[in-house]
N, C-alpha and C positions, 0 to 999 in steps of 0.2 A: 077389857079387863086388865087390870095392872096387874102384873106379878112379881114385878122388884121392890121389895120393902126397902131397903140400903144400895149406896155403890158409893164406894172411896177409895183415894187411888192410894197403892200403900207404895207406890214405888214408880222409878222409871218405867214408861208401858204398863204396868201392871194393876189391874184393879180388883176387888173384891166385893162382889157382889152377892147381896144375901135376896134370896127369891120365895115365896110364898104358892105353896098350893091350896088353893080354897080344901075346906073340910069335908065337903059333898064332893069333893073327884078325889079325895083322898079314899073316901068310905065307897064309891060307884069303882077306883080300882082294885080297892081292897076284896072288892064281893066278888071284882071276877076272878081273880088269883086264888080267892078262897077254892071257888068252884071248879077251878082246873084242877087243881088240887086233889078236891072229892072223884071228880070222877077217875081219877087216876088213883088214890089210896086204896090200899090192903087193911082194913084195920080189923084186928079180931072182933067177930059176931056180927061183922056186916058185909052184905056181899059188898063186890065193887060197884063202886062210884053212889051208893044209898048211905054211908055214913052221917050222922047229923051235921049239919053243915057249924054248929057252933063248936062240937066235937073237934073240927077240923083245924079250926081259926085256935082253938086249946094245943092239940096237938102239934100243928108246924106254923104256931106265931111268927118264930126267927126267920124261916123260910119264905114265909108270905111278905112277912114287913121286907125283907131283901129284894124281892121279885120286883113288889111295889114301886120302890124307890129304887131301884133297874127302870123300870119302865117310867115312871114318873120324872124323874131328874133330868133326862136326855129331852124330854119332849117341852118341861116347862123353863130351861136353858135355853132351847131353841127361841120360844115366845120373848123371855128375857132379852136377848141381844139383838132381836126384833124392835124392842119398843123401846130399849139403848142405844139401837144403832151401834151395835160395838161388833168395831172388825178386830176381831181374834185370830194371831197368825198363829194360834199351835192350839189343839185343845185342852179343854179347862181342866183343873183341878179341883174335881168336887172333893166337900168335906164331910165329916161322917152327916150320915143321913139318919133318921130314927122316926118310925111312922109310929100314930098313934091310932087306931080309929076314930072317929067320931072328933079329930083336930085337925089342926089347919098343918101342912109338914112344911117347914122352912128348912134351909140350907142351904151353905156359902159355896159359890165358886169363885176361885181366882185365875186369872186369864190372863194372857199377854197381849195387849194388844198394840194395833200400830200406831209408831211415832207420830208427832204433830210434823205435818209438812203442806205447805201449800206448792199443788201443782200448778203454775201457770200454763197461760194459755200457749206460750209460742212453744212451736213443738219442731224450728230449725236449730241445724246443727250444721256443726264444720266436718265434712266429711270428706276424706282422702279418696281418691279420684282415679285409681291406678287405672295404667293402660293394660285391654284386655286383647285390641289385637295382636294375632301370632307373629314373631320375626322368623324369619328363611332359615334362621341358624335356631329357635326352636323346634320348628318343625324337622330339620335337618338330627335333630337331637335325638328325635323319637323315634323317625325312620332308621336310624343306626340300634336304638334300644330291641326295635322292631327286627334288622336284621342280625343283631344277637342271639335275640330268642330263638331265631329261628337256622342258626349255624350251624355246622356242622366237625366233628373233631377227625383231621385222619393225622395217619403215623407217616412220623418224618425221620429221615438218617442222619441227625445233626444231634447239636448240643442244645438243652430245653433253657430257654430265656423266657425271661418275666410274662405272664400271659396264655404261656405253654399249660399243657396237661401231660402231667406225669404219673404214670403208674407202676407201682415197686414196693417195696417193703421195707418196714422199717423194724429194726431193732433194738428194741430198750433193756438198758443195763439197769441192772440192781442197785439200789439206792446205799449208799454206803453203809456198814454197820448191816446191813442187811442177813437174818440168819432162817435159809428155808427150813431148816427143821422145826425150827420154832414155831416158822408161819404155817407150818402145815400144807393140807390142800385146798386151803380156802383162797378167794380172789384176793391178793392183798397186791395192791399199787403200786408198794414199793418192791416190788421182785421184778423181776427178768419177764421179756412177753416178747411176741411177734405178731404185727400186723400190718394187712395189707394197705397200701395208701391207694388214692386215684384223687389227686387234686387241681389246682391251676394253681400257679406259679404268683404272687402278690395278689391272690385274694386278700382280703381283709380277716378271713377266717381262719385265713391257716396261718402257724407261727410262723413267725419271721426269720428264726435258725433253719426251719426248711425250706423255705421259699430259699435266703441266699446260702445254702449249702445245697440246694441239689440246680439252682442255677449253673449251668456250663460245662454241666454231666451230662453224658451223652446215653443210651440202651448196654447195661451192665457193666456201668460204672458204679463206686461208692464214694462214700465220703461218709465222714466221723465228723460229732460237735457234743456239746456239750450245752449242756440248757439250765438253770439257775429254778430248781422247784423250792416249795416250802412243805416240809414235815414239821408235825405239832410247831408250827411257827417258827421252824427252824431252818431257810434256806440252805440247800444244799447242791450240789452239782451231779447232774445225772448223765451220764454217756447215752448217745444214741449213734447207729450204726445204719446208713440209709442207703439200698440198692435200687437203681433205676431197669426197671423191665420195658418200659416203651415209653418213646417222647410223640405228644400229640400235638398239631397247631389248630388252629381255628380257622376254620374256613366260611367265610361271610359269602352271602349267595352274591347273585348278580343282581343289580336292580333294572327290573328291564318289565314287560306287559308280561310274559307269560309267568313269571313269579308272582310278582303281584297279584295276578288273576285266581292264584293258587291259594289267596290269602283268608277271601271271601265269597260268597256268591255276590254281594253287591260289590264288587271289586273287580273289574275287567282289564286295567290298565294303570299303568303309573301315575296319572293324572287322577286317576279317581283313590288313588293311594294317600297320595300327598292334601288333596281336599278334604279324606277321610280324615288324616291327622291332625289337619288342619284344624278340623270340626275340631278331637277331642284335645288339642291344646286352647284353646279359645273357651269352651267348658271348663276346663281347669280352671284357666286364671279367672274367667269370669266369677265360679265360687271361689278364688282365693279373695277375688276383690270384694266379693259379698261379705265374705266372712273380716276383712279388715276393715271395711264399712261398721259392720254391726258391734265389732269389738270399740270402736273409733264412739260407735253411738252410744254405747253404755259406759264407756268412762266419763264422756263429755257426760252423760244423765247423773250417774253419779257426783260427779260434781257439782253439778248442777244444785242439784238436791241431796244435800248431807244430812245424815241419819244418825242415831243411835240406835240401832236393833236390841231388842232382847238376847240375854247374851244365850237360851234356851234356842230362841232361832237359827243360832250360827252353831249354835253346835249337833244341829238337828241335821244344818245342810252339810255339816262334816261327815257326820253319820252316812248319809246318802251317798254322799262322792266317793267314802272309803268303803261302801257296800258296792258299788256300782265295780270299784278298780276291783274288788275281791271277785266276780260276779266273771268278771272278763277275764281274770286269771284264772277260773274254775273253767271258763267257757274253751279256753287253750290248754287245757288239761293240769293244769300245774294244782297239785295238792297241798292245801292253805295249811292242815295241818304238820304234813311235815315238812314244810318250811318253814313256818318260826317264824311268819316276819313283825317287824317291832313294829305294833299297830302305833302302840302311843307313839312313840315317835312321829311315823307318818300324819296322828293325829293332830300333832304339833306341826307338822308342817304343812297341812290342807287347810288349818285354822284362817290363813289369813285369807287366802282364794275363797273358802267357804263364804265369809265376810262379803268377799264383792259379791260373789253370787248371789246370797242370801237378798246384800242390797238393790241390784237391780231387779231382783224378781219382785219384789215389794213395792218397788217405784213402778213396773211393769203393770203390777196387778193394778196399781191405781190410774195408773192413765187407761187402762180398759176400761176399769169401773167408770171412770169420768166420760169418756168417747164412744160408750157403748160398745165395746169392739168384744167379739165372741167369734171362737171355732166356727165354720160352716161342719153340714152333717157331712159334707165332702172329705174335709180336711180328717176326720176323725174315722170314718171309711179308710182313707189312705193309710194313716198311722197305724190303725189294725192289720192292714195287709201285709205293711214293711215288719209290722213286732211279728203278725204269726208266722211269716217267711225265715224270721232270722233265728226262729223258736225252733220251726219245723214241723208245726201244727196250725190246727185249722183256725178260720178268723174264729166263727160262734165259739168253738169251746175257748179263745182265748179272751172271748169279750164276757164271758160266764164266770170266768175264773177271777177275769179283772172286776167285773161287779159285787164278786163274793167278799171281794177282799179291801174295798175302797181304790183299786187302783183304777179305775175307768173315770173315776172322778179326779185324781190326779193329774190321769195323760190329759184331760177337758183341759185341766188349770195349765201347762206346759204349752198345749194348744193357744189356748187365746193368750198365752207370753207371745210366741210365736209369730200369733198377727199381730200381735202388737207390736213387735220387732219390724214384722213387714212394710203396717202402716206406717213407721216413723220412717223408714227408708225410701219409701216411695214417696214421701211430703219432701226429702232431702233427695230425690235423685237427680244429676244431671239433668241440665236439660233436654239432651239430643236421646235421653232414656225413659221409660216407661215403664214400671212393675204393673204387671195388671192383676187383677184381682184373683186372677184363676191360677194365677202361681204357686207352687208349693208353698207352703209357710217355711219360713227359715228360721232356723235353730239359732239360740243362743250362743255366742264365742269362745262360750268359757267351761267346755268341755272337759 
């Protein structure tokens, strides 16, 4: 059965397609929309659902013809880009619809679809090749990060230098012009305060008038500075008054077996310490390698094959990526609404990354479509586990939630990008290397 009467293209990507429903599924879906109708109507002098059923099709024509072409437009679109062949990267925009009984219902969609490109067959690349084993002085790097974490602070009789922990108090003077009556008793900035400090000495987080003004003070010493703030965008100089109550140094343990041992249960000794490390420096760099691989393979693909995207498409994956950063700063507590932040801006500047990404996912999707390549039910198992983990909820209700909503058919489409990522890597890998199939699937670059 045909049901594209028309298709002309009105534009880069874009076509318009006008479709045809035969007059007998127009009137077999009209009779049942009618009937749901009746059995659910109230209408005075009839019980429920015994109304005359022509009564009904009088009464909520508007309603019926809507249901109709609800139900009818989605189903004979689908048939349409079936016997088109039209890959549609975003969905269509139907036009007004108008059911008739007893007529045949026509109605235009117009669609985006994808650009002309031929994928060839050769599927090698120039890919960067970094070294993934450990040097003695990485590893040497970690075991120090390592006995960091795990130091300890005691108090010393000297003067506190760079590194040190100091704790003491500091005292802030009132901002010049400053009038407490005015300000009442509410918390206002600019007035006078006292509080307690405990920091390290050239953190990166603490300012840098404290760090070198309470250097080479020793336990109930002070020192005075002055520090350059802005009011209503008006720089001004604020006194602070800083007294040291106790200097602390760092004490780094010993590296020896019974520390170590103390580290892990699979840890007995310094030798299983440093192999330990060993391991998780060598995973590092391995995914850093992977991931400059993969970013290395879709530029080269990009180029490869140059595109015009619909510019609805780029602005769909802006959408996503400024939903996604919002999502992550909800997920760290930060309240989107009262900060204010300048989305259009942002929007303007995610536009051009959107662009790559847009294009390689499309070049992605088509070397699947062409290679066969699809999710295994494994890969799509594991992606649930890692989303309900990071949720806090269980996989079922997070795979109910995602099929409610079209998102389970999303994460599918992300998936076979994925392997498809994986396969092009594994056709490009090293010799002396091997991706095997039962590997995680690996994420796109461009996060």
């Amino acid at each position: 059965m045909t049901v594209v009467v028309k298709k002309r293209e009105i534009g880069p990507c874009r076509q318009e397609i006008v479709i045809e429903v035969p007059a007998e599924e127009v009137d077999a879906e009209y009779l049942r929309v009618a009937r749901d109708y009746r059995r659910r109507a109230r209408l005075d002098g009839f019980r429920k659902g015994k109304a005359p059923l022509d009564l009904i099709r009088q009464r909520f024509a508007e309603a019926i013809g809507e249901d109709v072409s609800e139900r009818l437009a989605p189903r004979y679109w689908t048939l349409a880009r079936e016997e088109e062949d039209v890959h549609a990267m975003l969905p269509p925009s139907v036009g007004p619809v108008d059911v008739v009984p007893g007529q045949p219902l026509r109605f235009t969609v117009t669609v985006d679809v994808e650009p002309e490109v031929e994928i060839g067959d050769d599927r090698s690349f120039e890919l960067p090749q970094p070294e993934t084993e450990p040097t003695e002085a990485e590893v040497d790097e970690v075991l120090e990060q390592v006995r960091l974490e795990r130091s300890t602070w005691v108090p010393v009789d000297r003067s506190a230098a760079r590194g040190d922990r100091v704790r003491g108090k500091v005292h802030r003077a009132a901002m010049p012009g400053y009038d407490e009556q005015a300000a009442g008793d509410g918390d206002d900035n600019r007035g006078p305060a006292s509080h307690d400090i405990d920091l390290e000495l050239g953190d990166e987080r603490v300012w840098p008038e404290l760090t070198d003004n309470l250097t080479g003070l020793s336990a109930g010493q002070t020192a005075t500075f002055e520090r350059v703030e802005q009011e209503d965008n008006i720089e001004r100089q604020r006194r602070y008054d800083v007294e040291v109550h106790e200097v602390l140094e760092r004490k780094l343990p010993d590296v020896d077996d019974d520390w170590a041992g103390g580290l892990a249960a699979s840890i007995g000794s310094v030798d299983d310490l440093l192999q330990n490390l060993r391991s998780q420096v060598e995973a590092r760099k391995m995914e850093t390698a992977r991931q400059q691989r993969t970013d290395a393979l879709l530029d080269q693909l990009r180029e490869r094959y140059p595109v015009d995207l619909p510019e609805a498409v780029v602005e769909r994956e802006a959408l996503q990526m400024a939903r996604s950063y919002a999502n992550n700063l909800a997920r760290q507590g930060v309240d989107l609404e009262q900060q204010q932040l300048p989305w259009e801006q942002m929007m303007e500047e995610i536009r051009p990354q959107a662009g790559k990404r847009a294009h390689a996912s499309f070049l992605l999707d088509r070397i699947a479509r062409e290679d066969g390549i699809e999710p295994t039910p494994q890969d799509l198992e594991r992606a649930l586990d890692v989303m309900a983990r990071a949720r806090n909820t269980h996989r079922g209700r997070l795979r109910r939630e995602l099929e409610r909503d079209g998102g389970l058919e999303m994460l599918k489409i992300e998936l076979r990008r994925d392997r498809t990522v994986q396969a092009l890597l594994e056709v490009n890998a090293p010799a002396d290397q091997s991706a095997g199939a039962e590997d995680e699937p690996v994420a796109e670059g461009e996060g």
